[in-house]
N, CA, C and O atoms as CSV, one atom per row, in Angstrom:
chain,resi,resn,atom,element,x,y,z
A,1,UNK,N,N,29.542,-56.961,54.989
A,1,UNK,CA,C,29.982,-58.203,54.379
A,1,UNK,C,C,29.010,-59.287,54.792
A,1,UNK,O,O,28.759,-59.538,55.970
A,2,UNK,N,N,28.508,-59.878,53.816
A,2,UNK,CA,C,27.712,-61.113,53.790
A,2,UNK,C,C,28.443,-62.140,54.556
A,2,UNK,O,O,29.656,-62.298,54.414
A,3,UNK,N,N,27.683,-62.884,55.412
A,3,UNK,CA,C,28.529,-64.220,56.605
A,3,UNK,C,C,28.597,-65.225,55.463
A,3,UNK,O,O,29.511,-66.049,55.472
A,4,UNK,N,N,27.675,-65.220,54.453
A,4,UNK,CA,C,27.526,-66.684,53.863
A,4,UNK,C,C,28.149,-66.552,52.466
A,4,UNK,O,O,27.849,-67.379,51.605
A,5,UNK,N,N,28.898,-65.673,52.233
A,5,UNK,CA,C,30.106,-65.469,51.284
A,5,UNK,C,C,31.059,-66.839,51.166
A,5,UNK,O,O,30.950,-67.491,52.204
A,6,UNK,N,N,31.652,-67.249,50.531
A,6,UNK,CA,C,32.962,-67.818,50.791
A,6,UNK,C,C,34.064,-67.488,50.340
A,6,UNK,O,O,34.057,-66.910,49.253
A,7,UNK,N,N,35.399,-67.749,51.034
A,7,UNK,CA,C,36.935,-67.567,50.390
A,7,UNK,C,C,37.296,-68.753,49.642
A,7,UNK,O,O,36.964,-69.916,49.870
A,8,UNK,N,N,37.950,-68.338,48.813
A,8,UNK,CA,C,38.783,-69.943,48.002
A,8,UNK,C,C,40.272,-70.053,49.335
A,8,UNK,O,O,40.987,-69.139,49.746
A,9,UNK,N,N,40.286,-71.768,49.755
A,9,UNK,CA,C,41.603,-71.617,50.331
A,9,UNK,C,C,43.109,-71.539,49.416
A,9,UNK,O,O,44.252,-71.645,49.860
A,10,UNK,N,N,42.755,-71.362,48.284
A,10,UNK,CA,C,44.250,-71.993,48.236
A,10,UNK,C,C,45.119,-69.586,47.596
A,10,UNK,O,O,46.153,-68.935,47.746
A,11,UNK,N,N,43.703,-69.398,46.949
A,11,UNK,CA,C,44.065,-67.703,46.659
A,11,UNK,C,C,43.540,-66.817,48.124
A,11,UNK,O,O,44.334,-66.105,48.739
A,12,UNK,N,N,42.431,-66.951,48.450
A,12,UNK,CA,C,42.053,-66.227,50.095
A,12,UNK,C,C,41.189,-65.037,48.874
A,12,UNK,O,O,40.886,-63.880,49.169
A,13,UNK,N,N,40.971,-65.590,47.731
A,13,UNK,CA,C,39.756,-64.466,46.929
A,13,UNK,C,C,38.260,-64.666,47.801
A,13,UNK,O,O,37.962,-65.826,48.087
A,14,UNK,N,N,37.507,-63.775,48.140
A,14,UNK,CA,C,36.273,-64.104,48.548
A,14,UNK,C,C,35.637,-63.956,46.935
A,14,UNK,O,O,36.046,-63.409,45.910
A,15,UNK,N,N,34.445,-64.733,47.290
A,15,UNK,CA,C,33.353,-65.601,45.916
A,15,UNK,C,C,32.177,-65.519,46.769
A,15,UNK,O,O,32.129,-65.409,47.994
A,16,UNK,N,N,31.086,-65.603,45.778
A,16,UNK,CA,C,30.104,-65.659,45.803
A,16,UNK,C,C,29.231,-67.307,46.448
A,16,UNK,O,O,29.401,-68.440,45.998
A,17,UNK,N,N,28.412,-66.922,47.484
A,17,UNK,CA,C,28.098,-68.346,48.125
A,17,UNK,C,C,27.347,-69.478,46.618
A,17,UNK,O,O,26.768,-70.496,46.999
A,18,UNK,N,N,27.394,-69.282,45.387
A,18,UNK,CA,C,26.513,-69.511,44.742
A,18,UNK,C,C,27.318,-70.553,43.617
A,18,UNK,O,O,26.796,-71.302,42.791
A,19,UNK,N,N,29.344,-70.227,44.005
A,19,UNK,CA,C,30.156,-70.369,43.163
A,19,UNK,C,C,30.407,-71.801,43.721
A,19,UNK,O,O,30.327,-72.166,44.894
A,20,UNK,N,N,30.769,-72.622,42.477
A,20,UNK,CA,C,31.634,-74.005,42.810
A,20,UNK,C,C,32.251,-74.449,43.030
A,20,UNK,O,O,32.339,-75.522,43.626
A,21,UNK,N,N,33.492,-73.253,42.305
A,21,UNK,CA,C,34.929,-72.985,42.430
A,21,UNK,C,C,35.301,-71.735,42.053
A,21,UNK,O,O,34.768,-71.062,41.171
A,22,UNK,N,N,36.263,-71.424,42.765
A,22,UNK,CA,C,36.991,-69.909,42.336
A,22,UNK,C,C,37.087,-69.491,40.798
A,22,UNK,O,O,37.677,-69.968,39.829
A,23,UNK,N,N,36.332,-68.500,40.977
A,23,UNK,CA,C,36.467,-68.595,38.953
A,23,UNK,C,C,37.978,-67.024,39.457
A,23,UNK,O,O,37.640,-65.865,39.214
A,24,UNK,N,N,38.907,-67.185,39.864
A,24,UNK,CA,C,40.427,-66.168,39.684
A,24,UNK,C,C,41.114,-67.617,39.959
A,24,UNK,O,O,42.170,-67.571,39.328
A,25,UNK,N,N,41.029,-68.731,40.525
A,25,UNK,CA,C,42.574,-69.476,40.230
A,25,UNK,C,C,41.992,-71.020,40.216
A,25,UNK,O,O,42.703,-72.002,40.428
A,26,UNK,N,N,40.298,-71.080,39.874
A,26,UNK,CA,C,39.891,-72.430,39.583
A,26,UNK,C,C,39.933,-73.686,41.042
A,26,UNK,O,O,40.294,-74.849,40.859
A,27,UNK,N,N,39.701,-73.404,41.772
A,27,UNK,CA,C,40.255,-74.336,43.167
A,27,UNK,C,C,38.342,-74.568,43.216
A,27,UNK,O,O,37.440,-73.734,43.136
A,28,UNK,N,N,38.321,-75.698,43.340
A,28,UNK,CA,C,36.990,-76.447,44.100
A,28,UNK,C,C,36.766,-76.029,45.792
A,28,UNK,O,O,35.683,-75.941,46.371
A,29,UNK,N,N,38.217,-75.794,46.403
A,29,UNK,CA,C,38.164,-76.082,47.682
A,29,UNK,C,C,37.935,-74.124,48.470
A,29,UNK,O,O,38.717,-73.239,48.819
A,30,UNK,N,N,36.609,-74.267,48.425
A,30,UNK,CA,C,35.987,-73.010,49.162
A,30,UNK,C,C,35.349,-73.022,50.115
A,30,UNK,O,O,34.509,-73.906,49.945
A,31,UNK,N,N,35.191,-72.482,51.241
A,31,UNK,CA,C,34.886,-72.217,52.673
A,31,UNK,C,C,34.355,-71.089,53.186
A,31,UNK,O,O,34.722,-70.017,52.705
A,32,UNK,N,N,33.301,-71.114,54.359
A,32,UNK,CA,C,32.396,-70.153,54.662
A,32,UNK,C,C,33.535,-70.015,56.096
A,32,UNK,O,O,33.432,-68.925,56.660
A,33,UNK,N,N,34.314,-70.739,56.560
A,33,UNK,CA,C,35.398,-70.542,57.560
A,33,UNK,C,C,36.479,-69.333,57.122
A,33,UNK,O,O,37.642,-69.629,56.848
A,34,UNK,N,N,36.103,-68.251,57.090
A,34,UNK,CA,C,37.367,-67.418,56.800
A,34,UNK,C,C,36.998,-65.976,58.052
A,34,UNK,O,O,35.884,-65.832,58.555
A,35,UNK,N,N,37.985,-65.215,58.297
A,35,UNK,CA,C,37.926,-64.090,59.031
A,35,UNK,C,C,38.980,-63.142,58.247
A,35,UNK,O,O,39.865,-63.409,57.434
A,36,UNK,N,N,38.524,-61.912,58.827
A,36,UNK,CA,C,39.508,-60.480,57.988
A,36,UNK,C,C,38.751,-60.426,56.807
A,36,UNK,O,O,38.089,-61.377,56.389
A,37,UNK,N,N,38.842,-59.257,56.226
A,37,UNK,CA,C,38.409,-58.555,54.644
A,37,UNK,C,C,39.117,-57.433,54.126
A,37,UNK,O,O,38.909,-56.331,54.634
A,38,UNK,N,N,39.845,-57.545,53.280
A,38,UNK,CA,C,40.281,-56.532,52.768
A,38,UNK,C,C,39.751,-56.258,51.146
A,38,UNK,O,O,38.960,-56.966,50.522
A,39,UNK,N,N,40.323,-55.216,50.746
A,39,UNK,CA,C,39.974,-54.922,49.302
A,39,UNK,C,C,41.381,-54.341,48.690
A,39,UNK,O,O,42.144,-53.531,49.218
A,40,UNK,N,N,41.450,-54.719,47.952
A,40,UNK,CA,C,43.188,-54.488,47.184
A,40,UNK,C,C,42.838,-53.885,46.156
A,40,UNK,O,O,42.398,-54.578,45.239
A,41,UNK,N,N,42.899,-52.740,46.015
A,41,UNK,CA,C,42.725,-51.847,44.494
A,41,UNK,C,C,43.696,-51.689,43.811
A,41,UNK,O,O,43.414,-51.552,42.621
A,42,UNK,N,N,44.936,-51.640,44.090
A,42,UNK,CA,C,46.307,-51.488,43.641
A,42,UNK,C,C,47.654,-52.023,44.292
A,42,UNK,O,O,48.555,-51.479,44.930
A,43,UNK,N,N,47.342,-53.680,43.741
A,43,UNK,CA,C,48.076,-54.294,44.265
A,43,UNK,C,C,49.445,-54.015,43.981
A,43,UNK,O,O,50.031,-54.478,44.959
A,44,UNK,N,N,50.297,-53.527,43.212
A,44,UNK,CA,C,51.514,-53.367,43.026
A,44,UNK,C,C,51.794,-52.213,43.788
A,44,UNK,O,O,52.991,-52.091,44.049
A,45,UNK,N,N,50.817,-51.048,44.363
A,45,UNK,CA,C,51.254,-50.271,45.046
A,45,UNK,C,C,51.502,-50.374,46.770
A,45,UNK,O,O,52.149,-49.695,47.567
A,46,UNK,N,N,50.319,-52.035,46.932
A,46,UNK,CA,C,49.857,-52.373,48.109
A,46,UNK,C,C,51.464,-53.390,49.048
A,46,UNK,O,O,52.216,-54.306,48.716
A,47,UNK,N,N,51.275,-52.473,50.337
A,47,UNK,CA,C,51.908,-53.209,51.179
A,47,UNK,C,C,51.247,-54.619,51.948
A,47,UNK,O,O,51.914,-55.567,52.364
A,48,UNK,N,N,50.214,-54.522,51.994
A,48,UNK,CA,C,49.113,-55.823,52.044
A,48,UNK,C,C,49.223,-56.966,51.248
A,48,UNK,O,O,49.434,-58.169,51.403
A,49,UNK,N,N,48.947,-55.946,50.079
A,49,UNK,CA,C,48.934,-57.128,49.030
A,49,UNK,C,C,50.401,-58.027,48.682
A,49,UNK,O,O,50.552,-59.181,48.281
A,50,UNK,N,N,51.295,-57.044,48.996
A,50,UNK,CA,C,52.955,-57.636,49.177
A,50,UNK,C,C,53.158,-58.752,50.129
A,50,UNK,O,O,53.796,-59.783,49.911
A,51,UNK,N,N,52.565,-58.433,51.160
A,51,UNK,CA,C,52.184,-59.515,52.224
A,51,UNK,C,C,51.793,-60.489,52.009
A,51,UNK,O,O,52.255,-61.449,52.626
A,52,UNK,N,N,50.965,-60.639,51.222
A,52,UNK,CA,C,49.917,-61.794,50.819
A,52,UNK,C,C,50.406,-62.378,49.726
A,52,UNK,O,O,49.750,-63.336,49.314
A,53,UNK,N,N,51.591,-62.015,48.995
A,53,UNK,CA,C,51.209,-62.095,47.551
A,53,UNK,C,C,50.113,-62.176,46.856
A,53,UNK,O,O,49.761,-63.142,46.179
A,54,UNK,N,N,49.623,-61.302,46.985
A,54,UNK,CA,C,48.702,-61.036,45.986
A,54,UNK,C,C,48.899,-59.762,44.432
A,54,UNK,O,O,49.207,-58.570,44.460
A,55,UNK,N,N,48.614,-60.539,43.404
A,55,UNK,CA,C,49.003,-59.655,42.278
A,55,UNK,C,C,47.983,-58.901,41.169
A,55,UNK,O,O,48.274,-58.206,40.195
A,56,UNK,N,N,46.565,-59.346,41.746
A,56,UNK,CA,C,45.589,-58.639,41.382
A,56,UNK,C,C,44.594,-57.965,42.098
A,56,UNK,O,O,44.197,-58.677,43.022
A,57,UNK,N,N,44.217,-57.242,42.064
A,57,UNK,CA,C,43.203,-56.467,42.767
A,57,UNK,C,C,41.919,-57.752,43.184
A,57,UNK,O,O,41.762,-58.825,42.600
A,58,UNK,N,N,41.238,-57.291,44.195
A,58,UNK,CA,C,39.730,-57.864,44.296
A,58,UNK,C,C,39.780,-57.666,45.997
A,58,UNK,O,O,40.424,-56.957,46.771
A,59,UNK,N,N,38.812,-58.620,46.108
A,59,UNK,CA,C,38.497,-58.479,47.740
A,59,UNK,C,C,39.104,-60.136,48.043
A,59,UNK,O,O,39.185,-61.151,47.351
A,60,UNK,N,N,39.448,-59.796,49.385
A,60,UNK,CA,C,40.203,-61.076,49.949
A,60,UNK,C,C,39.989,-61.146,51.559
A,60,UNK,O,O,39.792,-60.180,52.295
A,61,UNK,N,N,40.068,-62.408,51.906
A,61,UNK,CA,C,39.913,-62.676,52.969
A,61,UNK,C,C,41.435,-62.846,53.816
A,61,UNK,O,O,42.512,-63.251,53.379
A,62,UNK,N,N,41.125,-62.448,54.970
A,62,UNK,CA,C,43.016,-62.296,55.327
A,62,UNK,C,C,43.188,-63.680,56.312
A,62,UNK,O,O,44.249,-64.096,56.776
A,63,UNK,N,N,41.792,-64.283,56.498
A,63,UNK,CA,C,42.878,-65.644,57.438
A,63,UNK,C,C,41.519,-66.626,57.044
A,63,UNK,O,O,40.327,-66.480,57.315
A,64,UNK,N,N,42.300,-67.764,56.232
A,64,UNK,CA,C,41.382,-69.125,55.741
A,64,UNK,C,C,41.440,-70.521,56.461
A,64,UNK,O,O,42.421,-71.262,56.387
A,65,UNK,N,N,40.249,-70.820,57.194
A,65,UNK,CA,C,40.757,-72.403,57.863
A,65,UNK,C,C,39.962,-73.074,57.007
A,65,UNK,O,O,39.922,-74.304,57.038
């Protein structure tokens, strides 16, 4: 995993350092401050992703300051 990635805070989607805003829920407010990585392939099957609410697959960051 790339350090200079960022997460969106308000979904915890990791994005591309290159992005402006989260292109999955549109938020301006993105950060190179995140720790944890997961990857959710099947979120309706995922106990993670239940956790998180999360309802689509992708890669995510599990803790955003």
């Amino acid at each position: 995993m790339a350090s200079n990635r960022l997460s969106c805070r308000e979904c915890h989607h990791i994005v591309e350092p290159e992005q402006n805003a989260c292109p999955y829920c549109g938020s301006s407010s993105l950060t190179e401050d995140w720790a944890g990585y997961v990857v959710i392939t099947h979120p309706a099957k995922s106990e993670i992703a239940e956790k998180m609410e999360v309802t689509e697959g992708g890669e995510y960051a599990l803790k955003v300051r």
